[in-house]
C-alpha atoms as an extended CHARMM CRD file, in Angstrom:
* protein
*
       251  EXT
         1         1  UNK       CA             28.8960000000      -12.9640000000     -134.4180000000  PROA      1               0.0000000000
         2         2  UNK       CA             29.7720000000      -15.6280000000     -132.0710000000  PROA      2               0.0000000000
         3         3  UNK       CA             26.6210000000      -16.9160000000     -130.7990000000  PROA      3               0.0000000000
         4         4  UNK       CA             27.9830000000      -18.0850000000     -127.1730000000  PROA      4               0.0000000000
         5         5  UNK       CA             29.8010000000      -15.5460000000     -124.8530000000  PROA      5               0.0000000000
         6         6  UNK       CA             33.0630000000      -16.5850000000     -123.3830000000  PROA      6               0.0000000000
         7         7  UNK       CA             33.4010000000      -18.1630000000     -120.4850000000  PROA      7               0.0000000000
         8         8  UNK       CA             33.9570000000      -16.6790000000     -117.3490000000  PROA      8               0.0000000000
         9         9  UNK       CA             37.5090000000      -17.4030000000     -116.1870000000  PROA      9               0.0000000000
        10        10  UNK       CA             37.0440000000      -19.0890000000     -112.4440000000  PROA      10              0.0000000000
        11        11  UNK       CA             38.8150000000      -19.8480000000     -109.3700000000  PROA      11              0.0000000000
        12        12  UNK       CA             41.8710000000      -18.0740000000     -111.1230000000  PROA      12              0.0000000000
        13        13  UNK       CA             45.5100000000      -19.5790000000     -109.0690000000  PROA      13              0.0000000000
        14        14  UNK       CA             47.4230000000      -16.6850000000     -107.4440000000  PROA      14              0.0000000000
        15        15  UNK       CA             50.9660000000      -15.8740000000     -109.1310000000  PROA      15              0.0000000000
        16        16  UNK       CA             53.5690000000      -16.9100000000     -107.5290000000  PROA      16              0.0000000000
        17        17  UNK       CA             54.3330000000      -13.4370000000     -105.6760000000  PROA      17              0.0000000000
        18        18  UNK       CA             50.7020000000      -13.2730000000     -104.3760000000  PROA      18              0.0000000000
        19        19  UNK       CA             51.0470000000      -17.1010000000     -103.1390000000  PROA      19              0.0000000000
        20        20  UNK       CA             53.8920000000      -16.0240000000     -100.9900000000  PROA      20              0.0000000000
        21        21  UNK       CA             52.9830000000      -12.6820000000      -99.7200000000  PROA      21              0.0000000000
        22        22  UNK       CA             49.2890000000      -15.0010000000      -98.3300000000  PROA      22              0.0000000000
        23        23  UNK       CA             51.6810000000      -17.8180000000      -97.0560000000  PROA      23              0.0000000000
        24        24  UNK       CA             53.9610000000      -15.0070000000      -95.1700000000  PROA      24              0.0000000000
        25        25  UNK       CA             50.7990000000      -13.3200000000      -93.9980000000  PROA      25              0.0000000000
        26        26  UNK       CA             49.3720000000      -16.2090000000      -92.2770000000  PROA      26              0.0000000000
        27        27  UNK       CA             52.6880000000      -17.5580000000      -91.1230000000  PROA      27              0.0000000000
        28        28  UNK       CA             52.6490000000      -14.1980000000      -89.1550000000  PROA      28              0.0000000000
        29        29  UNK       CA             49.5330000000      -14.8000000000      -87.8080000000  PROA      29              0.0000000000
        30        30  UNK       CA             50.3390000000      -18.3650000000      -86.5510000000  PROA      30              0.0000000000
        31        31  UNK       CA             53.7130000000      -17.1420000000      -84.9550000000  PROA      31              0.0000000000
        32        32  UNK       CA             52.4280000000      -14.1430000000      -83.3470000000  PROA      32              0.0000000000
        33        33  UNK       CA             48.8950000000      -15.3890000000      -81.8770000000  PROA      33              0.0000000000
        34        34  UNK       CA             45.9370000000      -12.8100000000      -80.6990000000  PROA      34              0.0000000000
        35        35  UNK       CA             46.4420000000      -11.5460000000      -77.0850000000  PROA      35              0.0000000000
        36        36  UNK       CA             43.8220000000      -13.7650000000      -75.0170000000  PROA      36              0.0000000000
        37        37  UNK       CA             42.2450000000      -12.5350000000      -71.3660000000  PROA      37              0.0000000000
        38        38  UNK       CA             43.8160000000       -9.3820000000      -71.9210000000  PROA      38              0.0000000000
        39        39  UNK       CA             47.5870000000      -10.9680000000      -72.2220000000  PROA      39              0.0000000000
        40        40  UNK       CA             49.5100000000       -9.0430000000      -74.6020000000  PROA      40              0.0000000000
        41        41  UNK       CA             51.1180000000      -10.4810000000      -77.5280000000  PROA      41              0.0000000000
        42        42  UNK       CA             55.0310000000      -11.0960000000      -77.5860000000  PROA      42              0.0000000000
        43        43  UNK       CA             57.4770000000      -12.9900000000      -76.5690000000  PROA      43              0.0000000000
        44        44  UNK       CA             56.6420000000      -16.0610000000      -74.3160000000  PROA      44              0.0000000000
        45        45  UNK       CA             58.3730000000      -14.8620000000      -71.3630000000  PROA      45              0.0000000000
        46        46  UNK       CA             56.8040000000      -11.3130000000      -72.0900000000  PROA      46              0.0000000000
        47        47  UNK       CA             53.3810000000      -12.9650000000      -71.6120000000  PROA      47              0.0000000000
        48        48  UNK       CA             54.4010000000      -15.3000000000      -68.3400000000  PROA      48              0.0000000000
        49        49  UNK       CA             55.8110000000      -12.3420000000      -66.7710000000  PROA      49              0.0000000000
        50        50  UNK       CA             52.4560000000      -10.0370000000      -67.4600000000  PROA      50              0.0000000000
        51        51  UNK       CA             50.4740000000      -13.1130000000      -66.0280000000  PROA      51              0.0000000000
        52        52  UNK       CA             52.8420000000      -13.6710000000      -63.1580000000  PROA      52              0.0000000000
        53        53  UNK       CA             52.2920000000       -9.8970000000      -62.2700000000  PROA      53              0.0000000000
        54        54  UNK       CA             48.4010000000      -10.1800000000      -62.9670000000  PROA      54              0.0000000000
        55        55  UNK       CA             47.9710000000      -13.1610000000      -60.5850000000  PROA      55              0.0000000000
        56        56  UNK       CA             50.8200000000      -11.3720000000      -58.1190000000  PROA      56              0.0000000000
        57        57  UNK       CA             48.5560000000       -7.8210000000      -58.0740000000  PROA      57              0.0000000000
        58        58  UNK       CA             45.5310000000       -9.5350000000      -57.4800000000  PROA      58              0.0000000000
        59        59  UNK       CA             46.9500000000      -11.8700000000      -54.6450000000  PROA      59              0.0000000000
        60        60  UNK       CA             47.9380000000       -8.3790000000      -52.9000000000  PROA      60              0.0000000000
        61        61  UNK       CA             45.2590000000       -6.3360000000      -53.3400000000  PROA      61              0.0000000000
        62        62  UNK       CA             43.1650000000       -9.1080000000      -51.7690000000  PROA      62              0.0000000000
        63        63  UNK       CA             45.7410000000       -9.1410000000      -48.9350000000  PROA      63              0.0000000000
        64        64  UNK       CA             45.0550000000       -5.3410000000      -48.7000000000  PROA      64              0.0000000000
        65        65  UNK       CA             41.7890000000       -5.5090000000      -48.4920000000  PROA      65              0.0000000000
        66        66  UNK       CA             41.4510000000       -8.7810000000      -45.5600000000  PROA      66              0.0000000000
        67        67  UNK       CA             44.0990000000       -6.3240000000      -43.8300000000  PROA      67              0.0000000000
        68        68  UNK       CA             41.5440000000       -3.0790000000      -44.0760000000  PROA      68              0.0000000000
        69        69  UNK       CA             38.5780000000       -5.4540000000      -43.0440000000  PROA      69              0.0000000000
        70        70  UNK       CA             40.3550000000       -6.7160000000      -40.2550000000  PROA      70              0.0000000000
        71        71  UNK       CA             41.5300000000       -3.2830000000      -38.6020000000  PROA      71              0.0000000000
        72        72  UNK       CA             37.8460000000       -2.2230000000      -39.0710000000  PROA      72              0.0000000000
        73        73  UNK       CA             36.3250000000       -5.5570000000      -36.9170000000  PROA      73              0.0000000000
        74        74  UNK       CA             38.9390000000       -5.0030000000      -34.8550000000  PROA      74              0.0000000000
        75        75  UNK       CA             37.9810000000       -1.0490000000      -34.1380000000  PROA      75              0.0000000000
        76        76  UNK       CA             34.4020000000       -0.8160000000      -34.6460000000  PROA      76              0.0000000000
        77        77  UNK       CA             33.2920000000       -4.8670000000      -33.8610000000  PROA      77              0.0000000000
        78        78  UNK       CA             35.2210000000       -7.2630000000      -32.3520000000  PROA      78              0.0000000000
        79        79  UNK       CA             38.7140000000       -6.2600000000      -30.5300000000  PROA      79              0.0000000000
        80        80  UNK       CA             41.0740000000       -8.9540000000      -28.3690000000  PROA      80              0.0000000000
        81        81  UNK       CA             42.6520000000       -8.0620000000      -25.2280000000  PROA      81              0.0000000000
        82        82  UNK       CA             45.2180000000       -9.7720000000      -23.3460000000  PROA      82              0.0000000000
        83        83  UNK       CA             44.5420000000      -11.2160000000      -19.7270000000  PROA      83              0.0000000000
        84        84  UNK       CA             47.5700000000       -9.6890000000      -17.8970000000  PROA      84              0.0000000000
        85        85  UNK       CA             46.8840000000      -10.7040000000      -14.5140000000  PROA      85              0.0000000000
        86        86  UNK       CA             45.0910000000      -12.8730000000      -12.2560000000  PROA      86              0.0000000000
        87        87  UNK       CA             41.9240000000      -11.3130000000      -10.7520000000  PROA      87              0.0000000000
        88        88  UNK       CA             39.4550000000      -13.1200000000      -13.1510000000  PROA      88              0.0000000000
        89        89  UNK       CA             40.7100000000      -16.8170000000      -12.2980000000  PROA      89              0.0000000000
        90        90  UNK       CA             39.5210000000      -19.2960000000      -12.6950000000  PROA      90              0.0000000000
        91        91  UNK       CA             37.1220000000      -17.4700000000      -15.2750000000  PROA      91              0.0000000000
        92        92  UNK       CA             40.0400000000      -15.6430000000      -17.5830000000  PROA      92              0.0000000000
        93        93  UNK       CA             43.5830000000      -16.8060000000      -17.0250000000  PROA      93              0.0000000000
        94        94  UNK       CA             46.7470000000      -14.8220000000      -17.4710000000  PROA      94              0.0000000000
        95        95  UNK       CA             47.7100000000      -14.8900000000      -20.8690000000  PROA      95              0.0000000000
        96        96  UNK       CA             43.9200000000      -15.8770000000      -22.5210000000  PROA      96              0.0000000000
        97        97  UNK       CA             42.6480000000      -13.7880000000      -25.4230000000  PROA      97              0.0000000000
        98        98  UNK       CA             39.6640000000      -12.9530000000      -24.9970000000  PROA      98              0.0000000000
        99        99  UNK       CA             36.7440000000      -11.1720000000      -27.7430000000  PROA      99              0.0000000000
       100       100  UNK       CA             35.0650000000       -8.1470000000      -27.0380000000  PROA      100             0.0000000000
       101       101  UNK       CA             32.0020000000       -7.2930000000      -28.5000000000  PROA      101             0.0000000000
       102       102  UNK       CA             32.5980000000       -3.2670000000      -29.1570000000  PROA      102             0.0000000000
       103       103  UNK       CA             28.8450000000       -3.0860000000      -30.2330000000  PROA      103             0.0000000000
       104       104  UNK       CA             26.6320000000       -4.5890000000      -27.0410000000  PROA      104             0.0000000000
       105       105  UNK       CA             25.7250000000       -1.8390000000      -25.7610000000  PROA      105             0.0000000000
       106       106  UNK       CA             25.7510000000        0.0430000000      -28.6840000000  PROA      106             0.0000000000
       107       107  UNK       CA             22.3400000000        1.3860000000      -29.9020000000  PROA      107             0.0000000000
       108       108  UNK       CA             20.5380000000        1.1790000000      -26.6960000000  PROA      108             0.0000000000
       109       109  UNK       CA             22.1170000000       -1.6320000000      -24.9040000000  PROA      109             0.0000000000
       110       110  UNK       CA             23.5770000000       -1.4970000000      -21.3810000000  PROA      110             0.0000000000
       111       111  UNK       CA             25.7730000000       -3.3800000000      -19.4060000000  PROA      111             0.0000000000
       112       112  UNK       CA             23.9100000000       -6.4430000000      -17.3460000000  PROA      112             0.0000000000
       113       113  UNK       CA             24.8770000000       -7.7960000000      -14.0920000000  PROA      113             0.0000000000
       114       114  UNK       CA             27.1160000000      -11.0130000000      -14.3000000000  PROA      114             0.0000000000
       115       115  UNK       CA             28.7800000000       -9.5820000000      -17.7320000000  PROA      115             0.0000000000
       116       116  UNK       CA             32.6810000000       -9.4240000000      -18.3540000000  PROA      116             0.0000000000
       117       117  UNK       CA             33.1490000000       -6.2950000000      -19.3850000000  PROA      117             0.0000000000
       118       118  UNK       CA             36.6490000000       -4.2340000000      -20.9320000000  PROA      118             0.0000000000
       119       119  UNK       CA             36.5030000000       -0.9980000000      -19.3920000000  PROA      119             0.0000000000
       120       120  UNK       CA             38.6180000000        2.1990000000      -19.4180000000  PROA      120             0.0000000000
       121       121  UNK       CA             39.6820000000        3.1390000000      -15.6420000000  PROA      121             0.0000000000
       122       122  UNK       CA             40.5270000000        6.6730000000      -15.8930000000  PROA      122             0.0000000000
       123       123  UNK       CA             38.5280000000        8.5770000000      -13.5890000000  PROA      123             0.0000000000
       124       124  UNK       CA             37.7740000000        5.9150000000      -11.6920000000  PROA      124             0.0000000000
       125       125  UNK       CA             40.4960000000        3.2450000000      -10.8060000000  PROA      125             0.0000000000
       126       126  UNK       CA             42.8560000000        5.1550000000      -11.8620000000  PROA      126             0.0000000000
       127       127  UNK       CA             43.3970000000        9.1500000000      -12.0160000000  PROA      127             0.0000000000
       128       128  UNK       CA             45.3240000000        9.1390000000      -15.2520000000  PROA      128             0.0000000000
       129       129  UNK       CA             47.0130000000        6.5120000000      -18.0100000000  PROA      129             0.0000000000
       130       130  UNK       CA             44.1780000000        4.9780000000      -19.4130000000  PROA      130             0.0000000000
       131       131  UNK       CA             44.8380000000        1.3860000000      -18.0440000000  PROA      131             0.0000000000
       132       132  UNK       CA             42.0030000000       -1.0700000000      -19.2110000000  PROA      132             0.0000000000
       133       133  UNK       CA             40.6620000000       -3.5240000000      -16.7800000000  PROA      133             0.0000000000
       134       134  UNK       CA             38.5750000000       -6.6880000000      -17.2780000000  PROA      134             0.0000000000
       135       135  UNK       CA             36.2200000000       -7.4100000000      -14.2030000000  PROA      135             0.0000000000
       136       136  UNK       CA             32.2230000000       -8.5670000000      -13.7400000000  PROA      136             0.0000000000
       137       137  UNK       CA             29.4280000000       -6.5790000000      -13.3460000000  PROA      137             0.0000000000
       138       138  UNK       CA             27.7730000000       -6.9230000000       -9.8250000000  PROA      138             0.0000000000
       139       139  UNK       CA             25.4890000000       -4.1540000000       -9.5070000000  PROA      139             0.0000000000
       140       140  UNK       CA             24.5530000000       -1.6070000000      -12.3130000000  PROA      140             0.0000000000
       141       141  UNK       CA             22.4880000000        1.9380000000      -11.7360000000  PROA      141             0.0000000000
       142       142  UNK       CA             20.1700000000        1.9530000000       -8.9000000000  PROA      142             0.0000000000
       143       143  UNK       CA             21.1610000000       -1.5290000000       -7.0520000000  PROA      143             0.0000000000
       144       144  UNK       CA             21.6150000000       -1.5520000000       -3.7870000000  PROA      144             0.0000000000
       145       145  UNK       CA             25.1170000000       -4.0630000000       -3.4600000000  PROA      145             0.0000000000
       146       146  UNK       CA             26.4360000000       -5.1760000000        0.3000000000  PROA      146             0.0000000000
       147       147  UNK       CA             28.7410000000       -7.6120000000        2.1980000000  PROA      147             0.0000000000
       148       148  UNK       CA             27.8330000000       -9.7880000000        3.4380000000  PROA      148             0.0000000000
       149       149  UNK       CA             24.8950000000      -11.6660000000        4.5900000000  PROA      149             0.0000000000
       150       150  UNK       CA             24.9900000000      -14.8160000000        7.4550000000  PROA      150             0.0000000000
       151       151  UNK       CA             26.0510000000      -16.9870000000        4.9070000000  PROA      151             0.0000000000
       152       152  UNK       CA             29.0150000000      -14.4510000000        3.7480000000  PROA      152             0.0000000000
       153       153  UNK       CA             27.4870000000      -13.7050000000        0.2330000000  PROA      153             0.0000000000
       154       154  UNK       CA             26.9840000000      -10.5880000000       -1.3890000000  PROA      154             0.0000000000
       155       155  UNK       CA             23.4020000000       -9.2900000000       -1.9660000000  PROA      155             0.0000000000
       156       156  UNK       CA             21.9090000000       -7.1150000000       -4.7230000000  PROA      156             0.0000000000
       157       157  UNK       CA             18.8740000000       -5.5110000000       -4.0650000000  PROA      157             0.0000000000
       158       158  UNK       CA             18.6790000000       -7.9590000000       -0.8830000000  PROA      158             0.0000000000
       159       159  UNK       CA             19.0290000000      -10.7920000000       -3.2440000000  PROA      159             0.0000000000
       160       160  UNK       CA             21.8420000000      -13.1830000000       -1.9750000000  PROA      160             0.0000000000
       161       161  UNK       CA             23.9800000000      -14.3700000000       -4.8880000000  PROA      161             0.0000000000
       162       162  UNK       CA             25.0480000000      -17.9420000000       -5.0650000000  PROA      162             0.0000000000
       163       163  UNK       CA             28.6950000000      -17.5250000000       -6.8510000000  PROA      163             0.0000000000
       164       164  UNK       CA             30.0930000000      -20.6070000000       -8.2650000000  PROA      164             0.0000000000
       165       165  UNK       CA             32.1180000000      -18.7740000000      -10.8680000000  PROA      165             0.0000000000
       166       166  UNK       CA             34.4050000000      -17.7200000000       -7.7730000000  PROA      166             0.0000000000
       167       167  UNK       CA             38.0540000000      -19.1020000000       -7.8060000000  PROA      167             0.0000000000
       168       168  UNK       CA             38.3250000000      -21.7060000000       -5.2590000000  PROA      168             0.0000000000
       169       169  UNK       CA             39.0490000000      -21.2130000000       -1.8340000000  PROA      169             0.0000000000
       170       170  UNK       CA             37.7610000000      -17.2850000000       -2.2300000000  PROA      170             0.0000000000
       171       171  UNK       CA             35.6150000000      -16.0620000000       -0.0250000000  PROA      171             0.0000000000
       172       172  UNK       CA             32.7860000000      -13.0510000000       -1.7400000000  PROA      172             0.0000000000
       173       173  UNK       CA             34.8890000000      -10.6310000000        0.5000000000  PROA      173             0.0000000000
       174       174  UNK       CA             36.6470000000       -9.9190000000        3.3400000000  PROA      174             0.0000000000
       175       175  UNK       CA             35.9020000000       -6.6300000000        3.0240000000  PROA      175             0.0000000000
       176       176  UNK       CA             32.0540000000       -5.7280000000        4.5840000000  PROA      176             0.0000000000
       177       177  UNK       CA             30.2530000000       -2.6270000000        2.2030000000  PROA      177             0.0000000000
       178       178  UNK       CA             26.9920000000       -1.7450000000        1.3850000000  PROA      178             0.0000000000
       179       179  UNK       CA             26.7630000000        0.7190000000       -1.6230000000  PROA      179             0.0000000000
       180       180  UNK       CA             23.7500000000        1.7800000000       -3.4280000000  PROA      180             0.0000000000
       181       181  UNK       CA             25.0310000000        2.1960000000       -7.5550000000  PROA      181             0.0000000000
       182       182  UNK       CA             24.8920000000        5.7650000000       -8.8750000000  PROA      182             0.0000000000
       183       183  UNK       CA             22.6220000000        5.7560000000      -11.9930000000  PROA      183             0.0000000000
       184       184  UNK       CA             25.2540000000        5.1160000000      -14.8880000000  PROA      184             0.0000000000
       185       185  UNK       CA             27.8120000000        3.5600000000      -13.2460000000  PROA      185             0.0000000000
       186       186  UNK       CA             28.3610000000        0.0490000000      -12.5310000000  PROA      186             0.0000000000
       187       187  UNK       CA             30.3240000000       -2.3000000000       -9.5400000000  PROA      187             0.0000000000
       188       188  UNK       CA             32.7400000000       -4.5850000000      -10.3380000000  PROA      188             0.0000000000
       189       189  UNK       CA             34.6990000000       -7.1530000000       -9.3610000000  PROA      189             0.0000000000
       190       190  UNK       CA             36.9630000000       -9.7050000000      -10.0490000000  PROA      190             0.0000000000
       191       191  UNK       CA             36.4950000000      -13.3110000000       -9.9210000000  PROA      191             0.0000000000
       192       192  UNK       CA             39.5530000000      -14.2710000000       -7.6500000000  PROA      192             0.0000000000
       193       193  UNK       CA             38.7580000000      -12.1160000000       -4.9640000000  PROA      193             0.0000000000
       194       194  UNK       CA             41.4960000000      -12.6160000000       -2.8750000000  PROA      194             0.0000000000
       195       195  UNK       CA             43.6440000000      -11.3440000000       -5.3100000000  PROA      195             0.0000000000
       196       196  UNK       CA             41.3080000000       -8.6050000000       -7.4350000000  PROA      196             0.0000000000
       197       197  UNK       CA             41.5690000000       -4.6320000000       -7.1350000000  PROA      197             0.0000000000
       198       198  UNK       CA             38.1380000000       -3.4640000000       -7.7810000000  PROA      198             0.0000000000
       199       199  UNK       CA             35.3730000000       -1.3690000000       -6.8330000000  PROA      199             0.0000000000
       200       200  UNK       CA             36.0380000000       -2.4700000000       -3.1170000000  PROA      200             0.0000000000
       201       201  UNK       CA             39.4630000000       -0.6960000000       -3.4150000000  PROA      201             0.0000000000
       202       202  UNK       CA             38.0640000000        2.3620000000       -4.5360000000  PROA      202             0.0000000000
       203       203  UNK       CA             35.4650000000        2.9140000000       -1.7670000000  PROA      203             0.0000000000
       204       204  UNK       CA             36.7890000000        5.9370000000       -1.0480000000  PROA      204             0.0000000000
       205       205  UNK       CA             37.2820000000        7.9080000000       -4.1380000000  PROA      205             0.0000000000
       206       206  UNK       CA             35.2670000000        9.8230000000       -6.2590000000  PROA      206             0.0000000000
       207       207  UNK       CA             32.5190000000        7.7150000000       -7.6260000000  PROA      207             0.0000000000
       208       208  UNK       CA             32.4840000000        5.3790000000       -4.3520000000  PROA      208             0.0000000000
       209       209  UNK       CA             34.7120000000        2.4000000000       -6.3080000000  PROA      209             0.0000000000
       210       210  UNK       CA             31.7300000000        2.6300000000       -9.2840000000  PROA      210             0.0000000000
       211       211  UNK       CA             32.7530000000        2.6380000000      -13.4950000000  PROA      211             0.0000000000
       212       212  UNK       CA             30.9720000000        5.4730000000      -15.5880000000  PROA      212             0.0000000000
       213       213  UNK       CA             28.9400000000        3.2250000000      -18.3780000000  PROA      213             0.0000000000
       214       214  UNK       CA             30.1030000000        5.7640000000      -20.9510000000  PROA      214             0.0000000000
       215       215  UNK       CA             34.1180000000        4.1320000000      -20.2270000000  PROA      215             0.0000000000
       216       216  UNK       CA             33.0200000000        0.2860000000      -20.9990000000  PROA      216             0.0000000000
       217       217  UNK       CA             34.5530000000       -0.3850000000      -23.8650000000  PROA      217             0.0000000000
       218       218  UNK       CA             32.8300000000       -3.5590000000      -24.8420000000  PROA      218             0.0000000000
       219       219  UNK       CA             31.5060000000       -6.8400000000      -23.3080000000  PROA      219             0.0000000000
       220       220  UNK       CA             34.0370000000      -10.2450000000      -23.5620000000  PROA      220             0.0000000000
       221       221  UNK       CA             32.0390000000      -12.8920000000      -25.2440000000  PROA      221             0.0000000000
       222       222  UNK       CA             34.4000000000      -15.2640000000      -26.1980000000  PROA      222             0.0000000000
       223       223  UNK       CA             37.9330000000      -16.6060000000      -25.0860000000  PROA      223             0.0000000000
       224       224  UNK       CA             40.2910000000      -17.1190000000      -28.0490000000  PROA      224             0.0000000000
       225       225  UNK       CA             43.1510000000      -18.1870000000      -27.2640000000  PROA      225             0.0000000000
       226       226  UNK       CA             44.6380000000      -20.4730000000      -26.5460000000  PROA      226             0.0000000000
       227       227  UNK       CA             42.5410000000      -22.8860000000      -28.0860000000  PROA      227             0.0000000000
       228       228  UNK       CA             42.4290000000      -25.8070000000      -25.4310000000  PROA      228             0.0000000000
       229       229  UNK       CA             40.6800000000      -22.9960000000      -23.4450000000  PROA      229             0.0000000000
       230       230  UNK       CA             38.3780000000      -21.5420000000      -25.7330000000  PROA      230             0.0000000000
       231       231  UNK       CA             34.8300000000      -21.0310000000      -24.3190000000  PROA      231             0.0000000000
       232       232  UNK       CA             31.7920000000      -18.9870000000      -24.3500000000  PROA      232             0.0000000000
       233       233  UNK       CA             31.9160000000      -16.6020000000      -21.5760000000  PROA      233             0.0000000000
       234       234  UNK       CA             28.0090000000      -16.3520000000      -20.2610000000  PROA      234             0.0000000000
       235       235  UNK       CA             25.7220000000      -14.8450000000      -17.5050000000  PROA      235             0.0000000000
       236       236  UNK       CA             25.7090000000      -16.6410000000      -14.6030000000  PROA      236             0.0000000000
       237       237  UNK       CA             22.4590000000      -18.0320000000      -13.7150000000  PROA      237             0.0000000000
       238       238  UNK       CA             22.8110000000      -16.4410000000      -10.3350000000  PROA      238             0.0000000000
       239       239  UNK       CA             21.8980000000      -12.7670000000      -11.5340000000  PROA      239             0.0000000000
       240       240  UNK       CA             18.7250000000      -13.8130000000      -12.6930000000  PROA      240             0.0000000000
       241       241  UNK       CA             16.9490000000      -13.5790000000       -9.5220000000  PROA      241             0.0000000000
       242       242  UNK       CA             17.9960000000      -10.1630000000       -8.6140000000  PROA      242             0.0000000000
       243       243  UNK       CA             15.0310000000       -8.0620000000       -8.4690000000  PROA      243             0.0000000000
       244       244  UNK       CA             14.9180000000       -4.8590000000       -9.4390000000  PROA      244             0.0000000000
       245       245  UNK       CA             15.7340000000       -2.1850000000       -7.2520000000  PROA      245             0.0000000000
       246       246  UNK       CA             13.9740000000       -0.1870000000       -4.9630000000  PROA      246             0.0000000000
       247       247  UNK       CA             13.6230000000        3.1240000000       -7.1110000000  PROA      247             0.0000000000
       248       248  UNK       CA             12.0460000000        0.4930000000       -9.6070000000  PROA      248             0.0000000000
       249       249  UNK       CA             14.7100000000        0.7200000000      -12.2090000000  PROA      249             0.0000000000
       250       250  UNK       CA             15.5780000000       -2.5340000000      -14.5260000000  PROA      250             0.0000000000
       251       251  UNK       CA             19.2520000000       -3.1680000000      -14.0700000000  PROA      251             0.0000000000
């Protein structure tokens, strides 16, 4: 009996047939690489072309969505309107963009005297068409607004107002009134008087030349455009010293 078992035969060399079916099976893996980032495998241009379309869909579907985000600003937030016409000078020029806050008097707010406001005229400057107009508030719910004092200046609540946003060479009006503001409804006018239809022009109708509240469409906070005329449109200090009117009411 042998007294030593035989050895174990190790780190036996493939035949030749097994040697080439290894060196064909990693060949295939070299040529035809994993897909990577979710890239299938194939042909190079296969794989440019799937990337290409990748980058491509995400590029529009961004688009998409700054497009969706925009409309909503635009119809909920923030909307521009055009200037068409000359009854805010020197204030708003023809042709100026200007911003409108759609949410200042949203959840409780109210329209102040000395705001720009957007508003909706049917009803009240006009009987049908839905024409928007762009004018100041002078006198809100409860203010008692007239024309004109010995100086020539308009007074709310008795309070003469000292208007230095008024395009020069206007007078506050030519045209005398004294009009005490239905509770909500507003009086406005434009800045270039001498060349503004607004509540003056409308003594007569329904409403006494007044704007329901519930047709302001938002307040103009900013003008855009162009950009050598971009400013911050603010309440004038004038309005500040308007007291409150005689039924007591906070305009």
């Amino acid at each position: 009996m042998d007294s030593e078992a035989a050895p174990t035969e190790r780190d036996r060399s493939p035949s030749a047939d097994e040697a080439d079916r290894q060196e064909r099976s990693r060949s295939v893996v070299r040529d035809r690489p994993p897909a990577a980032d979710g890239q299938p495998a194939g042909h190079p241009w296969a794989v440019a072309a799937a990337r290409w379309w990748q980058d491509w869909r995400r590029t529009l579907l961004a688009a998409l969505g700054g497009v969706v985000v925009l409309l909503l600003v635009s119809h909920f937030v923030v909307e521009p309107f055009e200037v068409p016409s000359t009854s805010m000078e020197n204030t708003l020029r023809v042709g100026d963009r200007v911003l409108v806050d759609k949410l200042a008097y949203r959840f409780g707010g109210a329209p102040q005297r000395g705001d720009v406001i957007v508003f909706d005229g049917e009803g009240s400057f006009r009987e049908s068409g839905g024409t928007d107009y762009v004018k100041r508030v002078i006198g809100v719910g409860g203010d008692r607004v007239t024309c004109c004092d010995r100086q020539g200046r308009i007074t709310v609540n008795g309070q003469p107002l000292d208007e230095t946003y008024l395009h020069p060479g206007d007078v506050p009006s030519r045209e005398p009134f004294d009009i005490v503001v239905p509770e909500g409804r507003l009086w406005v006018m434009g800045d270039h008087r001498d060349d503004s239809a607004d509540s003056r022009d409308h003594l007569g109708d329904p409403g006494g030349g007044t704007v329901p509240v519930g047709r302001v469409i938002g307040r103009a906070d900013w003008i855009g455009w162009p950009l050598g005329h971009w400013t911050r449109l603010r309440r004038p200090a004038a309005f500040a010293a308007v007291p409150v009117p005689a039924g007591g009411r906070h305009g």
